[in-house]
Gaussian input, Z-matrix of N, CA and C with variables (Angstrom, degrees):
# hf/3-21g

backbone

0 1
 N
 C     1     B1
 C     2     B2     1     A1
 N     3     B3     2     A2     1     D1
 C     4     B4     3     A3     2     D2
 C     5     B5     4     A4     3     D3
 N     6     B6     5     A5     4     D4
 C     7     B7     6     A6     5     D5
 C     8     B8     7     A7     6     D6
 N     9     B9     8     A8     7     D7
 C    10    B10     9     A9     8     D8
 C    11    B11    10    A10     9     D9
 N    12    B12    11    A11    10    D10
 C    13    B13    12    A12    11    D11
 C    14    B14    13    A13    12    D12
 N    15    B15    14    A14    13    D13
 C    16    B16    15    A15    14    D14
 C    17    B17    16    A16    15    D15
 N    18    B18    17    A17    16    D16
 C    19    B19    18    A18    17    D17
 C    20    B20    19    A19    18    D18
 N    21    B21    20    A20    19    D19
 C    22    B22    21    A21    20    D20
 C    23    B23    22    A22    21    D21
 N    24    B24    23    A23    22    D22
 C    25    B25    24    A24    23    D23
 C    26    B26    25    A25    24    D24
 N    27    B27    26    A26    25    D25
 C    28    B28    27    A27    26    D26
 C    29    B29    28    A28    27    D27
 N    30    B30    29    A29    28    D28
 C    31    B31    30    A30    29    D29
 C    32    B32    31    A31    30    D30
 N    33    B33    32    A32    31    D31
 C    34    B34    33    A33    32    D32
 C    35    B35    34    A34    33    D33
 N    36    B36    35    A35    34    D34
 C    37    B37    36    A36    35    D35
 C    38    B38    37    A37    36    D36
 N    39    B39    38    A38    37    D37
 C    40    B40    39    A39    38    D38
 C    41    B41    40    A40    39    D39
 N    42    B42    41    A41    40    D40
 C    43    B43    42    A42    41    D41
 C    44    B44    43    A43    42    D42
 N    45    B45    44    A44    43    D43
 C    46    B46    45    A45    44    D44
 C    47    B47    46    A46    45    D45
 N    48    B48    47    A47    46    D46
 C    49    B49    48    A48    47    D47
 C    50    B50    49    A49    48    D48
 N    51    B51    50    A50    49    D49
 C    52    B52    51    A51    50    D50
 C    53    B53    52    A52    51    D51
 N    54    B54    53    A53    52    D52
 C    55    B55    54    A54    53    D53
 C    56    B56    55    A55    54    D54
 N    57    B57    56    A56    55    D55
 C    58    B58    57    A57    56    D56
 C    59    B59    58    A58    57    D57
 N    60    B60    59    A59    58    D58
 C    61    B61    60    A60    59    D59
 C    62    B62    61    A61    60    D60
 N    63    B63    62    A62    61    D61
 C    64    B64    63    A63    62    D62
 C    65    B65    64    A64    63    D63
 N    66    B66    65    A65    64    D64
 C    67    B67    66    A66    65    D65
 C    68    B68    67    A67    66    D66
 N    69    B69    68    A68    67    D67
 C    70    B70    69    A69    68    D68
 C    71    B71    70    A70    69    D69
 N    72    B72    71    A71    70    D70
 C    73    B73    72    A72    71    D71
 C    74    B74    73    A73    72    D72
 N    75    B75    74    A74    73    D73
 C    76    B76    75    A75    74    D74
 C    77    B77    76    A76    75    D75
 N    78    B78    77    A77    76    D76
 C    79    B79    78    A78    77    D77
 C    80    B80    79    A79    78    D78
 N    81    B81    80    A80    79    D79
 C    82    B82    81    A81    80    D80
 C    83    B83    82    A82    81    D81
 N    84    B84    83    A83    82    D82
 C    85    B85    84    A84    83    D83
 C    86    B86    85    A85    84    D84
 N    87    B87    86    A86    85    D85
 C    88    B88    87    A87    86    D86
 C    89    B89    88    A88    87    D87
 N    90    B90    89    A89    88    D88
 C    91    B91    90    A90    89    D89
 C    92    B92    91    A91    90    D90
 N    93    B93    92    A92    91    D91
 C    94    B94    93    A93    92    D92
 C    95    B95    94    A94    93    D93
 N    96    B96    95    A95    94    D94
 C    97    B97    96    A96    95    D95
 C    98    B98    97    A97    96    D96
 N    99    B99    98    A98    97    D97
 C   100   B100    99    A99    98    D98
 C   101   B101   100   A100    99    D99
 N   102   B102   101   A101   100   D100
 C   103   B103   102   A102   101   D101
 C   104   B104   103   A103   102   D102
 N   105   B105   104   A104   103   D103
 C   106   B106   105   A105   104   D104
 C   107   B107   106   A106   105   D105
 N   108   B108   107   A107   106   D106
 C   109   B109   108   A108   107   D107
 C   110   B110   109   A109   108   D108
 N   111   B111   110   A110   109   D109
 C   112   B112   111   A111   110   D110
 C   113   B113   112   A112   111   D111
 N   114   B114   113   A113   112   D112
 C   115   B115   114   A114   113   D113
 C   116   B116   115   A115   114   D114
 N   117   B117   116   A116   115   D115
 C   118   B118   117   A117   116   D116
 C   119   B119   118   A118   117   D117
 N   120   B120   119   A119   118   D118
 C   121   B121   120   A120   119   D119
 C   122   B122   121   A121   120   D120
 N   123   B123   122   A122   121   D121
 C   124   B124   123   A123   122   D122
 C   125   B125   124   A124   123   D123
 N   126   B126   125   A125   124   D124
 C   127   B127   126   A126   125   D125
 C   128   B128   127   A127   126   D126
 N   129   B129   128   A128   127   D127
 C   130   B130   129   A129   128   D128
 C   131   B131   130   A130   129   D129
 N   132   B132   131   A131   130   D130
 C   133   B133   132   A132   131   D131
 C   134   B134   133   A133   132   D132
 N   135   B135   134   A134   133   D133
 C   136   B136   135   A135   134   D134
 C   137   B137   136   A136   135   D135
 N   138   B138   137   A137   136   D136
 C   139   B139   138   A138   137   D137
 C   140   B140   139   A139   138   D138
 N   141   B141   140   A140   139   D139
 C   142   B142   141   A141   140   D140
 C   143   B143   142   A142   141   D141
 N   144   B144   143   A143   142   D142
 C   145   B145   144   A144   143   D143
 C   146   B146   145   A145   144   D144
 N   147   B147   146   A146   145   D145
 C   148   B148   147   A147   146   D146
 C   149   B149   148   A148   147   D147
 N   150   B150   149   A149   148   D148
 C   151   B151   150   A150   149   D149
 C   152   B152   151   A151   150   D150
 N   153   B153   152   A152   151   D151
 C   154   B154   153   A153   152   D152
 C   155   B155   154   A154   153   D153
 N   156   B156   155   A155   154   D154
 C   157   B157   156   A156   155   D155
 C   158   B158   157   A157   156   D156
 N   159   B159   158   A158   157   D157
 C   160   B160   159   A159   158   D158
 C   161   B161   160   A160   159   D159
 N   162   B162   161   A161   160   D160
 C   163   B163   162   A162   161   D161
 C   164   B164   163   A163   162   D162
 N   165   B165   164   A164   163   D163
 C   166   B166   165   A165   164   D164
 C   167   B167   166   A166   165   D165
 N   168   B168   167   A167   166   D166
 C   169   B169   168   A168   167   D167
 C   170   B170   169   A169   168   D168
 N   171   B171   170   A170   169   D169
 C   172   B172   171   A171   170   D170
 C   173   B173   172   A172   171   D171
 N   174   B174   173   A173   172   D172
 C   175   B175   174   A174   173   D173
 C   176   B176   175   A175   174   D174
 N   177   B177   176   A176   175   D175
 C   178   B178   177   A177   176   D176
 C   179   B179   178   A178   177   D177
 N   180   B180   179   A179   178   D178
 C   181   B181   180   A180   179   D179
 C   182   B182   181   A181   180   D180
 N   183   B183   182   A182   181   D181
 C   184   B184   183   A183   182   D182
 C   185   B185   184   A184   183   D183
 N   186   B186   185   A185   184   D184
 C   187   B187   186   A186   185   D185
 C   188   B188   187   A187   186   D186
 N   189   B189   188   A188   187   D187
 C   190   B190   189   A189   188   D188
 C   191   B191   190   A190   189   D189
 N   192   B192   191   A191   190   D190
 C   193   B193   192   A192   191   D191
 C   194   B194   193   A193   192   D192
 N   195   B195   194   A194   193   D193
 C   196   B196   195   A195   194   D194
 C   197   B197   196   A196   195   D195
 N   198   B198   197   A197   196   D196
 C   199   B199   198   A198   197   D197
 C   200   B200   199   A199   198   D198
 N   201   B201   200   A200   199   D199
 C   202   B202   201   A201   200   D200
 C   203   B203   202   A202   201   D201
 N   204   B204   203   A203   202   D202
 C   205   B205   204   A204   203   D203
 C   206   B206   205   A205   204   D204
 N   207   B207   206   A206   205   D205
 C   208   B208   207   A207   206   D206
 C   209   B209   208   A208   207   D207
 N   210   B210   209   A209   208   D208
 C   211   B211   210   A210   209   D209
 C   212   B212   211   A211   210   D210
 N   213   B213   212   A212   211   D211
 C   214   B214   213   A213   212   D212
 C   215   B215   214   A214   213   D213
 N   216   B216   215   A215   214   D214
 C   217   B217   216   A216   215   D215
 C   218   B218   217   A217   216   D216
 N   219   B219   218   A218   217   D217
 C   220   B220   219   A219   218   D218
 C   221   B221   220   A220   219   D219
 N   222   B222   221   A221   220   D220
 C   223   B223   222   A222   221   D221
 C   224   B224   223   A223   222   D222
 N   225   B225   224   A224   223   D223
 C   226   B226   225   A225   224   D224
 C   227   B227   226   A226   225   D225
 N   228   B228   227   A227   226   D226
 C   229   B229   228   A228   227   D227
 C   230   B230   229   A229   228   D228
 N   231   B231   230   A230   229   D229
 C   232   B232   231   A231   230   D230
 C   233   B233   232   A232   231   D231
 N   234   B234   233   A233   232   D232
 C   235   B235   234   A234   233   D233
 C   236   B236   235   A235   234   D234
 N   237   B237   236   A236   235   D235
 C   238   B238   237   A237   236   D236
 C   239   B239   238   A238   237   D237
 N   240   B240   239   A239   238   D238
 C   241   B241   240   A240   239   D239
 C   242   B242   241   A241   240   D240
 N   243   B243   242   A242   241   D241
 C   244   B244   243   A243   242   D242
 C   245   B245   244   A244   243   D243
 N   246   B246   245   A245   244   D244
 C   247   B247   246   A246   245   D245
 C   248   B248   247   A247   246   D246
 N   249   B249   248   A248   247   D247
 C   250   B250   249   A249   248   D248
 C   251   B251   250   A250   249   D249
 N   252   B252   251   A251   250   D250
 C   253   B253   252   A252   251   D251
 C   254   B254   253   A253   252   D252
 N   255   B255   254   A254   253   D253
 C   256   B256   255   A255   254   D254
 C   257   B257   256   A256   255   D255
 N   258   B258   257   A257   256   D256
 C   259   B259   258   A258   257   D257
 C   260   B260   259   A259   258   D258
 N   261   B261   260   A260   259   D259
 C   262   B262   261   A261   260   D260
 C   263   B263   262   A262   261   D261
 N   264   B264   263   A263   262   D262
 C   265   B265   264   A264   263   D263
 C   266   B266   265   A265   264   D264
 N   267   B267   266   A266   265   D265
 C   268   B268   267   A267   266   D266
 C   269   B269   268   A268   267   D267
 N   270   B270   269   A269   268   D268
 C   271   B271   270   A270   269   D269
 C   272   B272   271   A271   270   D270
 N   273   B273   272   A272   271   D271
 C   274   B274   273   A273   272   D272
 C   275   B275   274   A274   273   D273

   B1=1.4567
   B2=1.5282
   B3=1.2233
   B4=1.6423
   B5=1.3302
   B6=1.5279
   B7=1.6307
   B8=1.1726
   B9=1.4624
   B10=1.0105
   B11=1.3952
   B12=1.2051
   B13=1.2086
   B14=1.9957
   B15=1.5133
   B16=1.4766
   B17=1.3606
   B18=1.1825
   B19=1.6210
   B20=1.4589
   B21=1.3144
   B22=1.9157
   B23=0.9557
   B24=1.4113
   B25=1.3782
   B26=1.5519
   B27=1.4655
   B28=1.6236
   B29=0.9446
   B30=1.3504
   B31=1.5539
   B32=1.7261
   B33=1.3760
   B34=1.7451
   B35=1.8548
   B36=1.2618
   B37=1.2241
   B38=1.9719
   B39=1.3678
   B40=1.7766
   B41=1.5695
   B42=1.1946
   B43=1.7328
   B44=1.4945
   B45=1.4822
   B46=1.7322
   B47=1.5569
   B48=1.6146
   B49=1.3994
   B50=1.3835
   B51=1.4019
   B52=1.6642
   B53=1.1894
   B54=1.7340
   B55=1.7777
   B56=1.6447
   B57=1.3168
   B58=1.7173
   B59=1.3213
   B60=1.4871
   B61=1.5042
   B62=1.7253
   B63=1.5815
   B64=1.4673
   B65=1.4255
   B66=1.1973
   B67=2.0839
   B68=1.2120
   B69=1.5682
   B70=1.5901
   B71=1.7958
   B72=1.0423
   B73=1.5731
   B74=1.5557
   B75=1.3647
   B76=1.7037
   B77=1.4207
   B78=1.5269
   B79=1.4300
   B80=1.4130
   B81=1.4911
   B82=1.4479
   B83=1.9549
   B84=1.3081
   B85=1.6355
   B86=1.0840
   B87=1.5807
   B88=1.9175
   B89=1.4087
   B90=1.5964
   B91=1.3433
   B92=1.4971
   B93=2.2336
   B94=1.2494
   B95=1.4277
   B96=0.8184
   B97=1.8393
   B98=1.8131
   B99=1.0886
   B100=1.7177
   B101=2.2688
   B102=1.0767
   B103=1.7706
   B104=1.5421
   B105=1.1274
   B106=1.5862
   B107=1.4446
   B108=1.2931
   B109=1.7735
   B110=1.4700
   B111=1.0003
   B112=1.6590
   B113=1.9527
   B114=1.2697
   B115=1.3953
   B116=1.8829
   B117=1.1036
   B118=1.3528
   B119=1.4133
   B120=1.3055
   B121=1.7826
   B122=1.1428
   B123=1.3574
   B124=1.6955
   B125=1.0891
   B126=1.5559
   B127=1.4822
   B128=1.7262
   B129=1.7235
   B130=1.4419
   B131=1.6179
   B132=1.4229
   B133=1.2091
   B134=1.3997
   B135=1.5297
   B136=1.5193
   B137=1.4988
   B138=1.6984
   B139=1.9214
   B140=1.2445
   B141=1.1552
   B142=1.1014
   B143=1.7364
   B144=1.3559
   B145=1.5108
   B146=1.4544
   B147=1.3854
   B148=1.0482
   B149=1.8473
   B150=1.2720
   B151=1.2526
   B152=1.4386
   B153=1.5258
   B154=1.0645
   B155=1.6615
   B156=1.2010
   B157=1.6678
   B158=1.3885
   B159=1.6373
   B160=1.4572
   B161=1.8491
   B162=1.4051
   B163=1.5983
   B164=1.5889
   B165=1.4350
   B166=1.7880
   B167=1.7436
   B168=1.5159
   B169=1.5432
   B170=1.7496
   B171=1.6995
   B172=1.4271
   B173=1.7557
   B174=1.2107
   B175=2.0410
   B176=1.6535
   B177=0.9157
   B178=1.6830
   B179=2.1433
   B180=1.4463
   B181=1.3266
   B182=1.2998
   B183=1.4222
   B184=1.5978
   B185=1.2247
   B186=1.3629
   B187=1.4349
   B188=1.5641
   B189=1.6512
   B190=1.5302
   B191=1.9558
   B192=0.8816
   B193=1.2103
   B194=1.6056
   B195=1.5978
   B196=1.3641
   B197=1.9520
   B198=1.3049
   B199=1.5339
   B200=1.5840
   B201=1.0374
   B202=1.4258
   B203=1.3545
   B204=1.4439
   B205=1.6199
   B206=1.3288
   B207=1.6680
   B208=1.0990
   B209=1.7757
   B210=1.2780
   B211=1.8733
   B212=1.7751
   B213=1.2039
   B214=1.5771
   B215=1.0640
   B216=1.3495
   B217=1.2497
   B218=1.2522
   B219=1.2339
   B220=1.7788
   B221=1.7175
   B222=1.7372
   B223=1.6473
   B224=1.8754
   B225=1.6123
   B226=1.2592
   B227=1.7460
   B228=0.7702
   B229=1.8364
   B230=1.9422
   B231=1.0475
   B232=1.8341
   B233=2.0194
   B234=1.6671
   B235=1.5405
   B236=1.7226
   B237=1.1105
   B238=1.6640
   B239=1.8811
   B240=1.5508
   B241=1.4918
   B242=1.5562
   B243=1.5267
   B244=1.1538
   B245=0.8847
   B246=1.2744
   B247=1.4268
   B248=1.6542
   B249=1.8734
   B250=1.5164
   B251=1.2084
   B252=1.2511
   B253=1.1642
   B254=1.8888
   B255=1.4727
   B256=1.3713
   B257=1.4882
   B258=1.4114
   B259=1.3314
   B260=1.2541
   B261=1.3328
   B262=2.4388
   B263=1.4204
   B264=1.7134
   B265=1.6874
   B266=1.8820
   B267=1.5583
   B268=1.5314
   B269=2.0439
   B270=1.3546
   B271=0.9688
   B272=1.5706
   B273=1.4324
   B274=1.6846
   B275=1.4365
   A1=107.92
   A2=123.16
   A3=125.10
   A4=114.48
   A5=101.00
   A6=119.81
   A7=92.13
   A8=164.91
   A9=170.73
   A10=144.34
   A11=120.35
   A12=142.03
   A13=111.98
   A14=120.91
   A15=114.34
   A16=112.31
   A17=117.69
   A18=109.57
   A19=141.39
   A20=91.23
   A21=102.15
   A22=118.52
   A23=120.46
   A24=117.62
   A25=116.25
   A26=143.07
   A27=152.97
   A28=103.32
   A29=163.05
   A30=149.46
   A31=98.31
   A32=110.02
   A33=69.47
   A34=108.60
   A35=120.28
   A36=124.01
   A37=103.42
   A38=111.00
   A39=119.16
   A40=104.80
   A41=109.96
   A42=135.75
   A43=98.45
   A44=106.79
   A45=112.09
   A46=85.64
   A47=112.04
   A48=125.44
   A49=109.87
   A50=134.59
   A51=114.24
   A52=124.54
   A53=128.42
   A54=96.70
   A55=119.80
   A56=114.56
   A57=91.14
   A58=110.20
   A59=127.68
   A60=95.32
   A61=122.82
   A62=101.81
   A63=99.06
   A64=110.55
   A65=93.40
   A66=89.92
   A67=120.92
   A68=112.60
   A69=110.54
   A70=103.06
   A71=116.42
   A72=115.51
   A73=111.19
   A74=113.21
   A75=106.24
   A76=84.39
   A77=146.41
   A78=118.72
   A79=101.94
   A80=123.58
   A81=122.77
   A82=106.10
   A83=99.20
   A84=92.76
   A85=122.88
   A86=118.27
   A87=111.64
   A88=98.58
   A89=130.63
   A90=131.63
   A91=119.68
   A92=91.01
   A93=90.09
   A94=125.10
   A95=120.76
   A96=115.91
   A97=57.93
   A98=151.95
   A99=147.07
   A100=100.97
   A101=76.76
   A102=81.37
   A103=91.31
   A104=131.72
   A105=134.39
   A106=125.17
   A107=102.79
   A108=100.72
   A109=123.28
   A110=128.07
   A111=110.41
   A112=106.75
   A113=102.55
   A114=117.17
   A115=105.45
   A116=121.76
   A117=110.23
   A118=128.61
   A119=103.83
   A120=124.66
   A121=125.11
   A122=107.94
   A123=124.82
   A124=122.39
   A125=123.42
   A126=129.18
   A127=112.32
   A128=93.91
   A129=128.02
   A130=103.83
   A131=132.34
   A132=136.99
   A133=80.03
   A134=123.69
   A135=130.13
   A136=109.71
   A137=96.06
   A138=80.39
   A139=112.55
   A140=118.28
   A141=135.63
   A142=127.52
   A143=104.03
   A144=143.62
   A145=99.35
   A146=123.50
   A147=156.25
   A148=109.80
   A149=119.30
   A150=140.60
   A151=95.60
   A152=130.40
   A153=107.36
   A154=144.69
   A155=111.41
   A156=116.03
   A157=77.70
   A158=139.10
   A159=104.39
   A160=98.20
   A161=109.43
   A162=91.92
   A163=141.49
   A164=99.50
   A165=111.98
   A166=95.30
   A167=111.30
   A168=119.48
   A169=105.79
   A170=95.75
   A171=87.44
   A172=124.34
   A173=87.78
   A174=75.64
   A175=100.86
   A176=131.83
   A177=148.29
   A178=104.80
   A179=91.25
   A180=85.26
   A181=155.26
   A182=120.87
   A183=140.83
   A184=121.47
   A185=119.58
   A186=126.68
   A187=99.76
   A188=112.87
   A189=98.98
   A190=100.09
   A191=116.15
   A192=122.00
   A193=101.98
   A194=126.65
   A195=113.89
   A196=83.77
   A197=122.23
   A198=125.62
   A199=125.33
   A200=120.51
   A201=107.30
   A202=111.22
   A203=112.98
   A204=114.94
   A205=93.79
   A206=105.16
   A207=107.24
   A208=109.57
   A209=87.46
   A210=98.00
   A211=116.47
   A212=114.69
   A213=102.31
   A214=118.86
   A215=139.01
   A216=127.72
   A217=141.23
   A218=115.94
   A219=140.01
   A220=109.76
   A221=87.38
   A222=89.21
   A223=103.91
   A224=117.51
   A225=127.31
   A226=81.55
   A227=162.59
   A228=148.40
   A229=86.06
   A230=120.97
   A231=120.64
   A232=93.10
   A233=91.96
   A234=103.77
   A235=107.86
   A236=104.46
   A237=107.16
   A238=96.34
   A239=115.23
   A240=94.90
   A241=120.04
   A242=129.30
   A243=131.86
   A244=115.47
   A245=114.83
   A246=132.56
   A247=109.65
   A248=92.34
   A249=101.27
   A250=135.98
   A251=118.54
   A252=145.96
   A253=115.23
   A254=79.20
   A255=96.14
   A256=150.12
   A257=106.61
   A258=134.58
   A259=121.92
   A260=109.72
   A261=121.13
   A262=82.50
   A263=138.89
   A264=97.12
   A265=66.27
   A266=86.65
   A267=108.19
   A268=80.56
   A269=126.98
   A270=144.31
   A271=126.64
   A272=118.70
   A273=121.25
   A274=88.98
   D1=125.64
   D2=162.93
   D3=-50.86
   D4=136.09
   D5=168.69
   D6=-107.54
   D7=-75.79
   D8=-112.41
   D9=-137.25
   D10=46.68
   D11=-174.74
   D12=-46.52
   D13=101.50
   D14=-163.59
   D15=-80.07
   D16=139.09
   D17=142.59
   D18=-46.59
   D19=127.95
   D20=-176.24
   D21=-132.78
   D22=22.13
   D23=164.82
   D24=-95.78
   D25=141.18
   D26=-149.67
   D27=56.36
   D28=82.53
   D29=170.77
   D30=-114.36
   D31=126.00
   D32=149.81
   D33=-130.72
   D34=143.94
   D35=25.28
   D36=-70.58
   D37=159.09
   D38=158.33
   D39=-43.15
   D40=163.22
   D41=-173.46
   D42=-82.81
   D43=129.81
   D44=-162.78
   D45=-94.51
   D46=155.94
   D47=171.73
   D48=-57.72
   D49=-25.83
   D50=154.19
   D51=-80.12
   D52=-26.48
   D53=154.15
   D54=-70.26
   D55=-20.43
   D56=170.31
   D57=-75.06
   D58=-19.16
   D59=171.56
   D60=-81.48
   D61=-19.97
   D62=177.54
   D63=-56.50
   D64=-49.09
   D65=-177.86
   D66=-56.84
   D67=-23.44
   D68=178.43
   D69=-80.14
   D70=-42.34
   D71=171.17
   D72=-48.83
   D73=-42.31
   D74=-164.44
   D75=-78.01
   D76=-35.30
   D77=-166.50
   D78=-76.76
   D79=-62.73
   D80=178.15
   D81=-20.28
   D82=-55.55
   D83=-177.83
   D84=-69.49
   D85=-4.52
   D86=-177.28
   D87=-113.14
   D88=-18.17
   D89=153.77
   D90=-26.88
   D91=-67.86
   D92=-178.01
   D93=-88.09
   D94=-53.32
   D95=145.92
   D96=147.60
   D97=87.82
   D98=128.13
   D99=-125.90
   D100=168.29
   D101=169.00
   D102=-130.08
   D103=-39.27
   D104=163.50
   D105=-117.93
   D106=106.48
   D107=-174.91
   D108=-40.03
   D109=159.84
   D110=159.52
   D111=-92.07
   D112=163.27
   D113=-167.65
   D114=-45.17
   D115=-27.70
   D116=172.55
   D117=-77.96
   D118=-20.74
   D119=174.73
   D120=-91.72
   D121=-16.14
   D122=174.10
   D123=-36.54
   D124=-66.63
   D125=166.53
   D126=-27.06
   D127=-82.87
   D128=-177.59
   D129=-34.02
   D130=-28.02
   D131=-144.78
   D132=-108.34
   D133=-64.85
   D134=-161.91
   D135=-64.83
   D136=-22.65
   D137=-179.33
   D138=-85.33
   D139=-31.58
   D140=176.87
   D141=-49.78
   D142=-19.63
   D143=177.76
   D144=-79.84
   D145=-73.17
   D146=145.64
   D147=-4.62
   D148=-68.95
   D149=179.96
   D150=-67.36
   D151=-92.22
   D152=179.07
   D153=-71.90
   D154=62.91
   D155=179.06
   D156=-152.21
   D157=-8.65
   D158=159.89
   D159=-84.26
   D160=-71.23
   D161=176.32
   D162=-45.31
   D163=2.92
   D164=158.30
   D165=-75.71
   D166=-77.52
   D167=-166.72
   D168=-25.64
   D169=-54.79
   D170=-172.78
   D171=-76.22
   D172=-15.31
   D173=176.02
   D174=-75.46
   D175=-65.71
   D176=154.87
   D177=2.94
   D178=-69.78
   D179=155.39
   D180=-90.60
   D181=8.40
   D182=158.63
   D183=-106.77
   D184=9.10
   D185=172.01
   D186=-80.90
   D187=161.43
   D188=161.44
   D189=-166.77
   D190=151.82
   D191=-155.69
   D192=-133.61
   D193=175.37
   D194=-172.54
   D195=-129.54
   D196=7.78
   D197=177.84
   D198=-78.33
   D199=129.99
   D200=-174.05
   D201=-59.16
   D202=158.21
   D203=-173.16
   D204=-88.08
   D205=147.69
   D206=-168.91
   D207=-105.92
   D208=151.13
   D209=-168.16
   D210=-72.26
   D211=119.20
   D212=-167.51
   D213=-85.21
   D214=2.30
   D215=135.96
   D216=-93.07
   D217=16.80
   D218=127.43
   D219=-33.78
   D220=-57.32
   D221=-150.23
   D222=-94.80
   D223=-2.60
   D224=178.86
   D225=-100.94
   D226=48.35
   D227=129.75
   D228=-119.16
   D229=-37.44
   D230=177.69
   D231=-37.00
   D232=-60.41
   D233=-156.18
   D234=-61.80
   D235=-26.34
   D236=-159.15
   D237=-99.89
   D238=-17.04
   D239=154.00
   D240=-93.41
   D241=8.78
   D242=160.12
   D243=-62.98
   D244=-37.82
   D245=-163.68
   D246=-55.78
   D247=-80.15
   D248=171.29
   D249=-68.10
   D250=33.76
   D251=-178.73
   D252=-105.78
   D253=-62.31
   D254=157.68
   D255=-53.59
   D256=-58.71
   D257=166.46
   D258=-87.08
   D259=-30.61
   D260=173.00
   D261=86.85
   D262=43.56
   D263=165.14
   D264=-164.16
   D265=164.96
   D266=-148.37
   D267=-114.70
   D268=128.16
   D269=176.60
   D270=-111.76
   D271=107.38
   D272=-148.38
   D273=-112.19

């Protein structure tokens, strides 16, 4: 089950159509509280997947901000001294 659903809005490079769909999968899965539907929810689950990673794409692209986009490996060395900060142990 997802704990952590990321931000992808300013990045640059922009958020590729497989992290917007991953993020739409990790919410669909904490919505429903499944990580794999069972065979009757499957559809309902996949469209639903489906539905939201287009209304992710589109907020993502009609948003607009006057902030510089921020560099993601700026903000992936940001995350990994949160980390050991957090926890006391350095994670490679």
């Amino acid at each position: 089950m997802c704990r952590n659903i990321k931000t992808l809005f300013n990045f640059e490079p922009p958020a590729t159509e497989d992290e917007i769909q991953a993020a739409a999968l990790q919410f669909v899965r904490k919505l429903s509280g499944f990580n794999t539907p069972s065979k009757a929810n499957e559809a309902a689950f996949n469209r639903a997947v489906i539905e939201v990673t287009g209304v992710a794409r589109n907020l993502l692209g009609s948003m607009v901000t006057v902030a510089q986009p921020r560099d993601r490996e700026v903000e992936i060395v940001r995350a990994r001294a949160r980390s050991v900060k957090r926890f006391g142990t350095k994670k490679d």
